[in-house]
ZADO-1210 file (C-alpha; in nm, 4 decimals, padded with zeros to 6 digits):
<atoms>
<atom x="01.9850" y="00.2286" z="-01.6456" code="UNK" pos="1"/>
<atom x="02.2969" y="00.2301" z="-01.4230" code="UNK" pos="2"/>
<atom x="02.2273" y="00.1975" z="-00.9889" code="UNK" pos="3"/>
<atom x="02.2172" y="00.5618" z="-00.9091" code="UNK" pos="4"/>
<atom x="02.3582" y="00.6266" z="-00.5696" code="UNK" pos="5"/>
<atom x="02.0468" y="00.7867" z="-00.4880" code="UNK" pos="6"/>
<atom x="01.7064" y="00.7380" z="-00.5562" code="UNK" pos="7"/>
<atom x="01.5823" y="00.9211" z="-00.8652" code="UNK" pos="8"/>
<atom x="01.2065" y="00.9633" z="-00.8969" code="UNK" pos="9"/>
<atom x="00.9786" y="01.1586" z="-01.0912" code="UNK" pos="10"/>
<atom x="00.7588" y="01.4641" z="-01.0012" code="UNK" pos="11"/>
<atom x="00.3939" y="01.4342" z="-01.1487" code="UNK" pos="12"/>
<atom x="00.4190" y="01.8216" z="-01.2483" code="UNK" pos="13"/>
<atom x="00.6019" y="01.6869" z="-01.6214" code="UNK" pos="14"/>
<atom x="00.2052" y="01.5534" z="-01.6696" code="UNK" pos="15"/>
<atom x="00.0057" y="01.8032" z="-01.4968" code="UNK" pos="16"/>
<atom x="00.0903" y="02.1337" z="-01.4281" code="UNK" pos="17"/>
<atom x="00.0025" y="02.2624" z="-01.0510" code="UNK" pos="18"/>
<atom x="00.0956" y="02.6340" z="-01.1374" code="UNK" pos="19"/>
<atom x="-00.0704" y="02.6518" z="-01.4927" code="UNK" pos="20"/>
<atom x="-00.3864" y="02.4230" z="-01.4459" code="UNK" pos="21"/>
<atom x="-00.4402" y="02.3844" z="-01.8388" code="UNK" pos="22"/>
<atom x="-00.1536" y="02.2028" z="-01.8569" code="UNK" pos="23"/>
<atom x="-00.2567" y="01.7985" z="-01.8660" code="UNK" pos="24"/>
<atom x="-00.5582" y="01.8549" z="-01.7866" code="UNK" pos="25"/>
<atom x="-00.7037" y="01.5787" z="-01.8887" code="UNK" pos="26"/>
<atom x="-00.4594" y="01.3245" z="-01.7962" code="UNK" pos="27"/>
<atom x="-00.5472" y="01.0766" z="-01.5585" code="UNK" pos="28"/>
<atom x="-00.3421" y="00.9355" z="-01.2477" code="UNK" pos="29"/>
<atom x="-00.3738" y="00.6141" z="-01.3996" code="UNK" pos="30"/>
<atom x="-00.1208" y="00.7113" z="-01.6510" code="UNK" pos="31"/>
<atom x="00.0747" y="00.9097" z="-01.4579" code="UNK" pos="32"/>
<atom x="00.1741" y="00.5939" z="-01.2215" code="UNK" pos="33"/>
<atom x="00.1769" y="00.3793" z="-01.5346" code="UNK" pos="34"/>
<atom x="00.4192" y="00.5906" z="-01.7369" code="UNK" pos="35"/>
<atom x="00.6267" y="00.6245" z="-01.4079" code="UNK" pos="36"/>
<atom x="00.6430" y="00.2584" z="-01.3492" code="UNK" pos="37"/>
<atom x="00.7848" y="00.1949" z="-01.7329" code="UNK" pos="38"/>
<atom x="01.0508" y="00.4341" z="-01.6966" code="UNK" pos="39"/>
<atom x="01.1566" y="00.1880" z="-01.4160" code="UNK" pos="40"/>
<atom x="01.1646" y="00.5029" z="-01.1191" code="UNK" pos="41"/>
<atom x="01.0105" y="00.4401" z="-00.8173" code="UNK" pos="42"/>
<atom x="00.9266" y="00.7821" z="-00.6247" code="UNK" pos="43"/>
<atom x="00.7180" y="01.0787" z="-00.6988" code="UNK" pos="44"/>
<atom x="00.5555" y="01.3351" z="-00.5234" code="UNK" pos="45"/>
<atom x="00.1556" y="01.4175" z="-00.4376" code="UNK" pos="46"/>
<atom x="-00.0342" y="01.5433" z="-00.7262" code="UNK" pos="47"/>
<atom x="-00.3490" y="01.7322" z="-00.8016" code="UNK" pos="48"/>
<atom x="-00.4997" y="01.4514" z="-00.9905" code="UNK" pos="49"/>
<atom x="-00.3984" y="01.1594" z="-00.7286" code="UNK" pos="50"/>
<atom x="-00.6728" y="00.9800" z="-00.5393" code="UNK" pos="51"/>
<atom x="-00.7241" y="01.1899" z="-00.2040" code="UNK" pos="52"/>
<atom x="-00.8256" y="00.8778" z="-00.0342" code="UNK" pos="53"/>
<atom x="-00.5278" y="00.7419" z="00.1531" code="UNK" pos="54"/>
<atom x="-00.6073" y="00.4161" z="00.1261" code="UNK" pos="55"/>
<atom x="-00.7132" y="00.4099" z="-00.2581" code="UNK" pos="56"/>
<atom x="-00.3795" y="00.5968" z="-00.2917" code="UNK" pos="57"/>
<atom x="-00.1529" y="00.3472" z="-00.1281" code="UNK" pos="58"/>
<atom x="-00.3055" y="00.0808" z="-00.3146" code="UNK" pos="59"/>
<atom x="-00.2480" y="00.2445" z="-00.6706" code="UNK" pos="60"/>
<atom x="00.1213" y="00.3189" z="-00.6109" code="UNK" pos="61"/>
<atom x="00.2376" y="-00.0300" z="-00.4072" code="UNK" pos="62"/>
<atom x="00.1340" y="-00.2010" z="-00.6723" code="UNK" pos="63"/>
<atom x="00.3339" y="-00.0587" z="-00.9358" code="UNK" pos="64"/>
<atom x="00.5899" y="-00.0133" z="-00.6328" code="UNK" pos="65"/>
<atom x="00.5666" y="00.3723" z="-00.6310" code="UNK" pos="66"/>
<atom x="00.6839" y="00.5791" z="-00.3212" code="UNK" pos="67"/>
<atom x="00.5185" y="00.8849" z="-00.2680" code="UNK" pos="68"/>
<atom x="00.7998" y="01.0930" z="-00.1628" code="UNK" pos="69"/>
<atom x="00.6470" y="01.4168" z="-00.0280" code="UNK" pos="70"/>
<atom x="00.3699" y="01.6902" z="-00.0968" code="UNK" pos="71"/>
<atom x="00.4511" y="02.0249" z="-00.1334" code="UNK" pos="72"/>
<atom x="00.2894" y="02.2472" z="00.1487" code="UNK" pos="73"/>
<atom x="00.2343" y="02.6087" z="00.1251" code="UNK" pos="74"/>
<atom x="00.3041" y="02.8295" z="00.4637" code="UNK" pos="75"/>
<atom x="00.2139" y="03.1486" z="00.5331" code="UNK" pos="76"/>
<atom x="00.4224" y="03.1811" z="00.8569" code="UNK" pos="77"/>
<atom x="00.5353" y="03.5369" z="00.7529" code="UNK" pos="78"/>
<atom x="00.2379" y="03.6694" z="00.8879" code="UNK" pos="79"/>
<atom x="00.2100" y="03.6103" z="01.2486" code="UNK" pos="80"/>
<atom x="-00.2295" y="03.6568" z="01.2458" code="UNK" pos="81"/>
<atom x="-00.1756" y="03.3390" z="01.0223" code="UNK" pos="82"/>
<atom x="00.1033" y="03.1224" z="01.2412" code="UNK" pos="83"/>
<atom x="-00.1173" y="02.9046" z="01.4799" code="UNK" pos="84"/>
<atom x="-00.3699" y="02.8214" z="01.1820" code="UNK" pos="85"/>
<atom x="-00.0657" y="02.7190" z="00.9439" code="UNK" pos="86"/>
<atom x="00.0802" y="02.4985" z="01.2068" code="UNK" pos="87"/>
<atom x="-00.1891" y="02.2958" z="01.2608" code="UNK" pos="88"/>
<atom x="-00.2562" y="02.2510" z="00.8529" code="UNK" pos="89"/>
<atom x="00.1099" y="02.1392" z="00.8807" code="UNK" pos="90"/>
<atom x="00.0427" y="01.9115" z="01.1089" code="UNK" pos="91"/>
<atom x="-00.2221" y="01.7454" z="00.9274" code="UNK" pos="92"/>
<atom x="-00.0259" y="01.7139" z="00.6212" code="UNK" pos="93"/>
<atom x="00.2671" y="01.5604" z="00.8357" code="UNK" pos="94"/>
<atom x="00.0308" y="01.3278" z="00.9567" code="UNK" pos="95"/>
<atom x="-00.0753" y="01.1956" z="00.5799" code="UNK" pos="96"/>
<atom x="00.2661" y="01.1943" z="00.4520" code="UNK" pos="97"/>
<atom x="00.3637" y="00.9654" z="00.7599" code="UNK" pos="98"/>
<atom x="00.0943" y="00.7188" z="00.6401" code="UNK" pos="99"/>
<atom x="00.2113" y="00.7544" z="00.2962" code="UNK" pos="100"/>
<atom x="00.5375" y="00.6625" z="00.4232" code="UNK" pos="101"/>
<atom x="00.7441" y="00.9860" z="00.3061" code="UNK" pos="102"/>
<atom x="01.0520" y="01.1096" z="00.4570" code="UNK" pos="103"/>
<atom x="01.0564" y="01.5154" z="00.3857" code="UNK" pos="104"/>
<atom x="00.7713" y="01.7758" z="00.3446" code="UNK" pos="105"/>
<atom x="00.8427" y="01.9865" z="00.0802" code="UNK" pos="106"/>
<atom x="00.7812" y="02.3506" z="00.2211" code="UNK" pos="107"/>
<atom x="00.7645" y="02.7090" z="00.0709" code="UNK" pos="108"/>
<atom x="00.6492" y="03.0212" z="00.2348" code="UNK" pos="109"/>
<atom x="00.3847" y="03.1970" z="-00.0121" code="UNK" pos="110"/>
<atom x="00.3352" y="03.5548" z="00.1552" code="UNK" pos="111"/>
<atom x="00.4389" y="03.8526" z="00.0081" code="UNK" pos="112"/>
<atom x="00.3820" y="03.6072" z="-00.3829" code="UNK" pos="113"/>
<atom x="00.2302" y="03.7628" z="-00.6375" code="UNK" pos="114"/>
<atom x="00.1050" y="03.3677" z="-00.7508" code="UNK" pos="115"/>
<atom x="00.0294" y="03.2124" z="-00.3890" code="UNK" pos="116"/>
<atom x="-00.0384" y="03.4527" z="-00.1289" code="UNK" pos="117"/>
<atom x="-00.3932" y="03.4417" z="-00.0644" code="UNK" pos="118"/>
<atom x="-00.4092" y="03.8241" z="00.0343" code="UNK" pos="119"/>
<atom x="-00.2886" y="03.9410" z="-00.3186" code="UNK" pos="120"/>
<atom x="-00.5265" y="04.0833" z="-00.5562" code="UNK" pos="121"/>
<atom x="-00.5555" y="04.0368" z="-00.9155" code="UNK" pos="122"/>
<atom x="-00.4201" y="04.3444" z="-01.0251" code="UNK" pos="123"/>
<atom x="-00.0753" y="04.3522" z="-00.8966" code="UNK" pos="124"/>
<atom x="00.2435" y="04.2979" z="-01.0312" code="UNK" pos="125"/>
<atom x="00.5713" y="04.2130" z="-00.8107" code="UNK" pos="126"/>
<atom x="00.6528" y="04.0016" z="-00.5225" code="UNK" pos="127"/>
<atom x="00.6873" y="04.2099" z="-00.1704" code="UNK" pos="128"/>
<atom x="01.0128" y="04.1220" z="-00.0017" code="UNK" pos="129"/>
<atom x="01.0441" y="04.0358" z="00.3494" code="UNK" pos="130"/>
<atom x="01.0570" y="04.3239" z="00.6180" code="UNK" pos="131"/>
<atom x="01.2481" y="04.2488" z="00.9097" code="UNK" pos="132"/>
<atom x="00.9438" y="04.1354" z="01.0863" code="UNK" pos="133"/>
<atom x="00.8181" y="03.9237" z="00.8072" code="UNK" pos="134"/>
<atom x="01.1678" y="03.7383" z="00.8582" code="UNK" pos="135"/>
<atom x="01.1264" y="03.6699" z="01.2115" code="UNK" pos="136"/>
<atom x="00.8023" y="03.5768" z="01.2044" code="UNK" pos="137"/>
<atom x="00.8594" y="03.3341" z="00.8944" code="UNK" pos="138"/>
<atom x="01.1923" y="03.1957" z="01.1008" code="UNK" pos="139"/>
<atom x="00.9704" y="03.1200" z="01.4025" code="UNK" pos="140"/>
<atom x="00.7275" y="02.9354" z="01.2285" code="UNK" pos="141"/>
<atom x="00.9445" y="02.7470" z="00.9890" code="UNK" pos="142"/>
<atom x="01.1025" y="02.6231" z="01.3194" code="UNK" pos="143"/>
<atom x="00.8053" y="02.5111" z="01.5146" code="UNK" pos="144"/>
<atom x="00.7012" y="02.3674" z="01.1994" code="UNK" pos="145"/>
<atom x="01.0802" y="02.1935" z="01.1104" code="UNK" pos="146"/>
<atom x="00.9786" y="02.0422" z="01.4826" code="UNK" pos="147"/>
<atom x="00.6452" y="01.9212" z="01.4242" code="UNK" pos="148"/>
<atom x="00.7779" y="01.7057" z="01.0895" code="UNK" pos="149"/>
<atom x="01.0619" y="01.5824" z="01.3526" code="UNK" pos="150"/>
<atom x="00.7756" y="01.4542" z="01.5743" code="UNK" pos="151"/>
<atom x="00.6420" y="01.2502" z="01.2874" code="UNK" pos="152"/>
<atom x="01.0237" y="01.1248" z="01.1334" code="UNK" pos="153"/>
<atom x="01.0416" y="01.3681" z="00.9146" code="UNK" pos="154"/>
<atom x="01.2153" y="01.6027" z="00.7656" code="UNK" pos="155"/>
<atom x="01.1026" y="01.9764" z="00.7021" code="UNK" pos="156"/>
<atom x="01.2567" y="02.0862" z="00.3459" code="UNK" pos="157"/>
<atom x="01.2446" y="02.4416" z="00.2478" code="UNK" pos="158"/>
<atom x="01.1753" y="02.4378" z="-00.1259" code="UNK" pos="159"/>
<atom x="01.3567" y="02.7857" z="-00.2215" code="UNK" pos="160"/>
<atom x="01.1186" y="02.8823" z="-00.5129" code="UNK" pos="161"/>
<atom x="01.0614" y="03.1471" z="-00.8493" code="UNK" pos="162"/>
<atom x="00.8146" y="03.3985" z="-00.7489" code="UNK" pos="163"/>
<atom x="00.8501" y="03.3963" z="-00.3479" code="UNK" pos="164"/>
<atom x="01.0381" y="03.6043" z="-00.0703" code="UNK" pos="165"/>
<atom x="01.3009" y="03.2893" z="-00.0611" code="UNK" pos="166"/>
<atom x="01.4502" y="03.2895" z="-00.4352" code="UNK" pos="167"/>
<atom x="01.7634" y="03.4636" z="-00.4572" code="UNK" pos="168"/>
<atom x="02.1176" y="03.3025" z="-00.3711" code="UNK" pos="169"/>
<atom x="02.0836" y="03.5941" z="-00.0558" code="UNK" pos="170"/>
<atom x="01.7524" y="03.5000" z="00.0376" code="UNK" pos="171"/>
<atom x="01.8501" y="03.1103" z="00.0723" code="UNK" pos="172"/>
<atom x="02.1536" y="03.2141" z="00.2660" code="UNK" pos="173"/>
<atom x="01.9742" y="03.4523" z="00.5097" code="UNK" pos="174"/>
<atom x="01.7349" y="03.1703" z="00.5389" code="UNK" pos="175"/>
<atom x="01.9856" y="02.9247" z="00.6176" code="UNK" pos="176"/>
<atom x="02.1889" y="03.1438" z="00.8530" code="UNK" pos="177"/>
<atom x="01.8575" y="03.2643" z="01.0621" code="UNK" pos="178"/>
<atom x="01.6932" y="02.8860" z="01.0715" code="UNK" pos="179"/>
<atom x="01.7459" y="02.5694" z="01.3014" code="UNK" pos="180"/>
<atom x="01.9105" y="02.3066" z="01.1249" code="UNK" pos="181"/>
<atom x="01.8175" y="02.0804" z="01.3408" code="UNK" pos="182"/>
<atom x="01.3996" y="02.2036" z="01.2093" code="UNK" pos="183"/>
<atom x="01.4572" y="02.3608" z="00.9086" code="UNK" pos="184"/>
<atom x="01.6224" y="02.1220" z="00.5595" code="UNK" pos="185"/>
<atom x="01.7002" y="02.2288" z="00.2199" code="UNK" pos="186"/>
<atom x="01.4996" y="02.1211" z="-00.0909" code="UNK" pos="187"/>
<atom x="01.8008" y="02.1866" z="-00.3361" code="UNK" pos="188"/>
<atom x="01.6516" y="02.2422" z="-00.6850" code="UNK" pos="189"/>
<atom x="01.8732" y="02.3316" z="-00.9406" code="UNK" pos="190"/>
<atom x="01.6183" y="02.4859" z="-01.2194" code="UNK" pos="191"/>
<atom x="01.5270" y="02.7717" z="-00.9393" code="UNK" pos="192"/>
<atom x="01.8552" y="02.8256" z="-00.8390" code="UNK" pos="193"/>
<atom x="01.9209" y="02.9405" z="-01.1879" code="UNK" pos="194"/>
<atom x="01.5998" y="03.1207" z="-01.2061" code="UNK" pos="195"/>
<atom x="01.6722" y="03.2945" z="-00.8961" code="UNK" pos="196"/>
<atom x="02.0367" y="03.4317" z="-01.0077" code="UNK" pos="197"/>
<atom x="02.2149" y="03.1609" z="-00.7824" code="UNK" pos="198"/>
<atom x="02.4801" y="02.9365" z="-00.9480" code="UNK" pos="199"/>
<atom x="02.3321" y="02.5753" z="-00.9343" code="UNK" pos="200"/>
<atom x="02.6688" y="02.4209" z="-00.8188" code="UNK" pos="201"/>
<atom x="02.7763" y="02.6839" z="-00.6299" code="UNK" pos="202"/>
<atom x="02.4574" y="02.6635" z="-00.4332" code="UNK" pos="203"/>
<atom x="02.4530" y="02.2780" z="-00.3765" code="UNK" pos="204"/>
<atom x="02.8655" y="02.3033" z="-00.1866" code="UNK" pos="205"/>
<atom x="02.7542" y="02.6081" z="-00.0342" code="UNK" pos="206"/>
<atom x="02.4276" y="02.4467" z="00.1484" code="UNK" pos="207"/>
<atom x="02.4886" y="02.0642" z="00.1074" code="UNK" pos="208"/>
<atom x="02.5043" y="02.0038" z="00.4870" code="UNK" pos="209"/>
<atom x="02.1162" y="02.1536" z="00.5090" code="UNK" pos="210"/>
<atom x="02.0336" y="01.9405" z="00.1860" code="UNK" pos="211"/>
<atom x="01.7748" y="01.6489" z="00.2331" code="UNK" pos="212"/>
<atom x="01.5831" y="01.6636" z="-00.0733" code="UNK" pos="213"/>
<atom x="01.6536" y="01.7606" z="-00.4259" code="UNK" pos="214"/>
<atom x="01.4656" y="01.8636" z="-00.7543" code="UNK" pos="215"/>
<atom x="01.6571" y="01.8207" z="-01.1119" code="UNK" pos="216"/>
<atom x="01.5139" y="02.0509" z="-01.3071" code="UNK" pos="217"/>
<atom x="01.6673" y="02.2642" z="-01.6243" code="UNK" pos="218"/>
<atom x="01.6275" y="02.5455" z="-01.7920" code="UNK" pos="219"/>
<atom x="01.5499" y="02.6968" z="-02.1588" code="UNK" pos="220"/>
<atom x="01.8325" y="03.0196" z="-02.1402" code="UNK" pos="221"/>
<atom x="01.7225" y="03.1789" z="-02.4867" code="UNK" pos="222"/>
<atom x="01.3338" y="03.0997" z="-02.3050" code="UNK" pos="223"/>
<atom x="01.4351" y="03.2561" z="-01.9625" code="UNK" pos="224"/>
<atom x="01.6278" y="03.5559" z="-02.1396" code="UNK" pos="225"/>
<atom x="01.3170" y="03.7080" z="-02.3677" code="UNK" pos="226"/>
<atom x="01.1305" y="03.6887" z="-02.0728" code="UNK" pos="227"/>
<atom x="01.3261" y="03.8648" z="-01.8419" code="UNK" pos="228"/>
<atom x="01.3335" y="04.1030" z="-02.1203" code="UNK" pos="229"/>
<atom x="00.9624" y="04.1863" z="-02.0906" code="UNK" pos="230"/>
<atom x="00.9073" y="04.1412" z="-01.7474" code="UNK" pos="231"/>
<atom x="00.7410" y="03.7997" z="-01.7356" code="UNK" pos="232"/>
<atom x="00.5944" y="03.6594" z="-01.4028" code="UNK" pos="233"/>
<atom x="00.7055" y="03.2944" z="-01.2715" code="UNK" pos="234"/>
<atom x="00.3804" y="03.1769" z="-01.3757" code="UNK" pos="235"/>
<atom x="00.4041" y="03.3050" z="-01.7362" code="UNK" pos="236"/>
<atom x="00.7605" y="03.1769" z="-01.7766" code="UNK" pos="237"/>
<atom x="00.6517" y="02.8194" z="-01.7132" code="UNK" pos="238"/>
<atom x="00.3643" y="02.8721" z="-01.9647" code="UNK" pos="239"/>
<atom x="00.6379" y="02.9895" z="-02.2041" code="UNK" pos="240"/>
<atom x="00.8942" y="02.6788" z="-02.1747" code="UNK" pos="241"/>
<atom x="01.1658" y="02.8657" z="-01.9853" code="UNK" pos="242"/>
<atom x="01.2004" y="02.5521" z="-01.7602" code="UNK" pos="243"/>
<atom x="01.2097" y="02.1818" z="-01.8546" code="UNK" pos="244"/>
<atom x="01.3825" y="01.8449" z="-01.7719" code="UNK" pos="245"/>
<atom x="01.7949" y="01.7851" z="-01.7112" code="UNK" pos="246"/>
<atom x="01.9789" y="01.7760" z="-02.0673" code="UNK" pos="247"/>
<atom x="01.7291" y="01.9685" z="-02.2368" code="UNK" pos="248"/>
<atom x="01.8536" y="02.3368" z="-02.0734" code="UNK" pos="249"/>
<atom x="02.2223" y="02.5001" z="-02.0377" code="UNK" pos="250"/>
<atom x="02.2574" y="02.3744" z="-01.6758" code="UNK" pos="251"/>
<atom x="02.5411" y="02.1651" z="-01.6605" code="UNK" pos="252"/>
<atom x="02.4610" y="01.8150" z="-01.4184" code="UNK" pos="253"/>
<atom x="02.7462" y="01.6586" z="-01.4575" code="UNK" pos="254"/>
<atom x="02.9570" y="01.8131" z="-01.1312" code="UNK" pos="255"/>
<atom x="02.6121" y="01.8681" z="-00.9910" code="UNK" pos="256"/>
<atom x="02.5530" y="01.4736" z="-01.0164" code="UNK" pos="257"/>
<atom x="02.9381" y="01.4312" z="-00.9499" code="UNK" pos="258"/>
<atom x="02.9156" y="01.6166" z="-00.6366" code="UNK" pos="259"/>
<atom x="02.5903" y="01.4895" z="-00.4991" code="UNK" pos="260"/>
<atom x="02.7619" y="01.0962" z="-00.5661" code="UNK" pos="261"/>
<atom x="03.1389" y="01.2205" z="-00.3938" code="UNK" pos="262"/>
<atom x="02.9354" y="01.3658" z="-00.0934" code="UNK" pos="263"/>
<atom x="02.7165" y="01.0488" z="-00.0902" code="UNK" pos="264"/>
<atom x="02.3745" y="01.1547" z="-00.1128" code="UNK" pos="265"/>
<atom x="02.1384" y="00.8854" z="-00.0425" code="UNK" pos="266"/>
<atom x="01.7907" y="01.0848" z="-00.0411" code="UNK" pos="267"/>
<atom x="01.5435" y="01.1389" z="-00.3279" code="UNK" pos="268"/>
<atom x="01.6619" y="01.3172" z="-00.6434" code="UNK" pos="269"/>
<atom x="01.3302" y="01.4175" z="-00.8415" code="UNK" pos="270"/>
<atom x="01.2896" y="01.5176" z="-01.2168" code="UNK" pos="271"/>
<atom x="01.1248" y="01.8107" z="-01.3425" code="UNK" pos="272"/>
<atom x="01.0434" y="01.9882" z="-01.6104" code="UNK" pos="273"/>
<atom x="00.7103" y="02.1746" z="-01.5341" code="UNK" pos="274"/>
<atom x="00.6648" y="02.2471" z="-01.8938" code="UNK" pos="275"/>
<atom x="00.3276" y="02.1936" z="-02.1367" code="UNK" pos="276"/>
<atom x="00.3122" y="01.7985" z="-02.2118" code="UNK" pos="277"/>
<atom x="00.1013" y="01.8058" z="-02.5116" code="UNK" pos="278"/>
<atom x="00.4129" y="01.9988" z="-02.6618" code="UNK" pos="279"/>
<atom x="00.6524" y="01.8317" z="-02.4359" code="UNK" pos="280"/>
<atom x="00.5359" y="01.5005" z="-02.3408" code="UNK" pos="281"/>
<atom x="00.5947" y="01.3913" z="-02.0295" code="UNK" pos="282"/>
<atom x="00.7413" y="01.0117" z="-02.0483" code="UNK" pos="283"/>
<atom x="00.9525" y="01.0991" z="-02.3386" code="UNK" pos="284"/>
<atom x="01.1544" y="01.3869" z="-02.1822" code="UNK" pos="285"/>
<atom x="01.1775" y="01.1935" z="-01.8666" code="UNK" pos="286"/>
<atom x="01.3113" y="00.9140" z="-02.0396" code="UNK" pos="287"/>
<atom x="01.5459" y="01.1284" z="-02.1954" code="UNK" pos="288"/>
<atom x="01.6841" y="01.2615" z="-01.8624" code="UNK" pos="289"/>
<atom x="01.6408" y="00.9427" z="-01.7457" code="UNK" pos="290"/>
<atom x="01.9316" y="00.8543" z="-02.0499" code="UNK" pos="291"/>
<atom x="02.1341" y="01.1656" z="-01.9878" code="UNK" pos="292"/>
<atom x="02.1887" y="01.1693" z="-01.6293" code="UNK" pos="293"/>
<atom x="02.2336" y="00.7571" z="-01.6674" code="UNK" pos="294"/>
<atom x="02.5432" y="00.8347" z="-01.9143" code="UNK" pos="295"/>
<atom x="02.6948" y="01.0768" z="-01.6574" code="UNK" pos="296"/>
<atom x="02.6921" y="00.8152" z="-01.4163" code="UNK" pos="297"/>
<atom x="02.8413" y="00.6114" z="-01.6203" code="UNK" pos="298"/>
<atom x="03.1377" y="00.7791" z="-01.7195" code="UNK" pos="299"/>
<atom x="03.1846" y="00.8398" z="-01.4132" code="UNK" pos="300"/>
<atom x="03.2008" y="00.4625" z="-01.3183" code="UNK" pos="301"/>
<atom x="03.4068" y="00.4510" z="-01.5574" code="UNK" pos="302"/>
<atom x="03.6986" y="00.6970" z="-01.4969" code="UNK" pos="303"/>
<atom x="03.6891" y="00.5438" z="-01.1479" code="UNK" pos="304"/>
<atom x="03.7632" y="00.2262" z="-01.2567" code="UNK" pos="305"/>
<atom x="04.0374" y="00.3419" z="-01.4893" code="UNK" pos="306"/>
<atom x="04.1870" y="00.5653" z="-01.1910" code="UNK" pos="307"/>
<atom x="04.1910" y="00.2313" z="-00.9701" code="UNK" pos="308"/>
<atom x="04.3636" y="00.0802" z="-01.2366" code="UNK" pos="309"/>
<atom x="04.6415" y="00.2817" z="-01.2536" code="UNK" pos="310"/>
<atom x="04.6771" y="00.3226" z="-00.8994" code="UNK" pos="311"/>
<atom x="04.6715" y="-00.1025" z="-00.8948" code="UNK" pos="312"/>
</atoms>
């Protein structure tokens, strides 16, 4: 494996599914970490099978010299009855993900999801956009928030996401446009982008100043297609294999890798795949991104060196 110019980690979801619960269900955290260690990465996020115990925790990933990178935190700042209580949850999980060491909170307002929102019922069927006062209230928040992760050294990164108010190419823009970017980060991931309707490369120049975390994740276009077809939910399109790990999926990486190196991007870069392991199994396909993204680097290296070559 070549010395990525970034760190590339690993995000637990390839073993255990946090959407679709039945998806490595019984895997343990033991082999999570172990499998992550022999694939030679060195940074994942928080997940639902990890010890909760920060000191157990700590001890399990230094020493198989693991980073835990971030945890992804659900916000409900849309609703202003809901802002004060969300902020201090926030808080708290800023405070953990300092002792963990991390450097970004992954972030995602869930109101107005038909998967997430806690008000939602059962029964119904489509995400509810944004009002005008839903915006507001979620920019407010999001910026007190973005301010609280400051007051810790970190960074708040808004993880635009399938099946929430903030997917679309629009919706990432308006957010970016309305937001502090001194408090408010991007969490660039490239399989959402798609499933949102964005361009993946398009979106990374058009937001790479706001960019302080990114997800590699791909998608299944034949997958993604039928189920557009039929109306499918986020949550049903993962349980279908529309998404899956970089080199399996039509997204392109190379200028998405090429650009992320020329701009030099130093953060975390984490695969995903969020796809069923006993069909897909986890260490395998991240091995094999591992091995894919690893040859674009490579060629790259090595049209540099011929390019300083000629130029000597």
């Amino acid at each position: 494996m070549p010395n990525f110019p970034f760190q590339l980690g690993v995000h637990p979801i390839n073993w255990v599914g946090e959407d679709v619960k039945e998806h490595g269900e019984h895997t343990t955290y033991e082999q999570i970490f172990d499998e992550i260690q022999s694939l030679g990465l060195t940074g994942t996020e928080m997940g639902r099978k990890f010890p909760v115990d920060t000191k157990v925790l700590k001890e399990e990933l230094s020493k198989r010299n693991i980073q835990l990178v971030s945890q992804w935190k659900s916000v409900l700042f849309s609703d202003p009855a809901y802002r004060e209580q969300e902020l201090e949850a926030f808080r708290n999980h800023a405070e953990f993900l300092q002792q963990m060491g991390s450097k970004v909170i992954s972030t995602c307002e869930v109101g107005g999801s038909l998967h997430f929102d806690p008000r939602r019922t059962p029964n119904e069927q489509d995400v509810i956009p944004l009002d005008n006062e839903g915006w507001s209230s979620l920019v407010t928040g999001l910026n007190e928030a973005g301010r609280i992760a400051n007051e810790y050294g970190m960074k708040l990164t808004y993880h635009h996401h399938g099946g929430t108010v903030i997917e679309s190419p629009e919706e990432i823009d308006k957010l970016m446009e309305l937001t502090d970017p001194d408090a408010v980060h991007l969490l660039y991931d490239s399989g959402h982008a798609l499933y949102g309707g964005a361009d993946p490369l398009s979106l990374l120049r058009k937001h790479y100043d706001r960019i302080a975390y990114v997800h590699l994740k791909d998608v299944r276009p034949d997958r993604l297609a039928e189920e557009r077809v039929v109306g499918s939910d986020f949550v049903t399109c993962i349980r279908k294999g529309v998404f899956t790990v970089p080199g399996d999926g039509c997204i392109d990486f190379e200028p998405i890798i090429g650009e992320l190196v020329e701009r030099n991007y130093s953060g975390w870069a984490l695969l995903e795949g969020e796809q069923d392991p006993e069909e897909h199994p986890a260490r395998e396909y991240a091995e094999r991104a591992v091995r894919y993204l690893s040859d674009i680097i490579e060629r790259k290296e090595r049209r540099s060196d011929d390019q300083n070559t000629v130029s000597r």
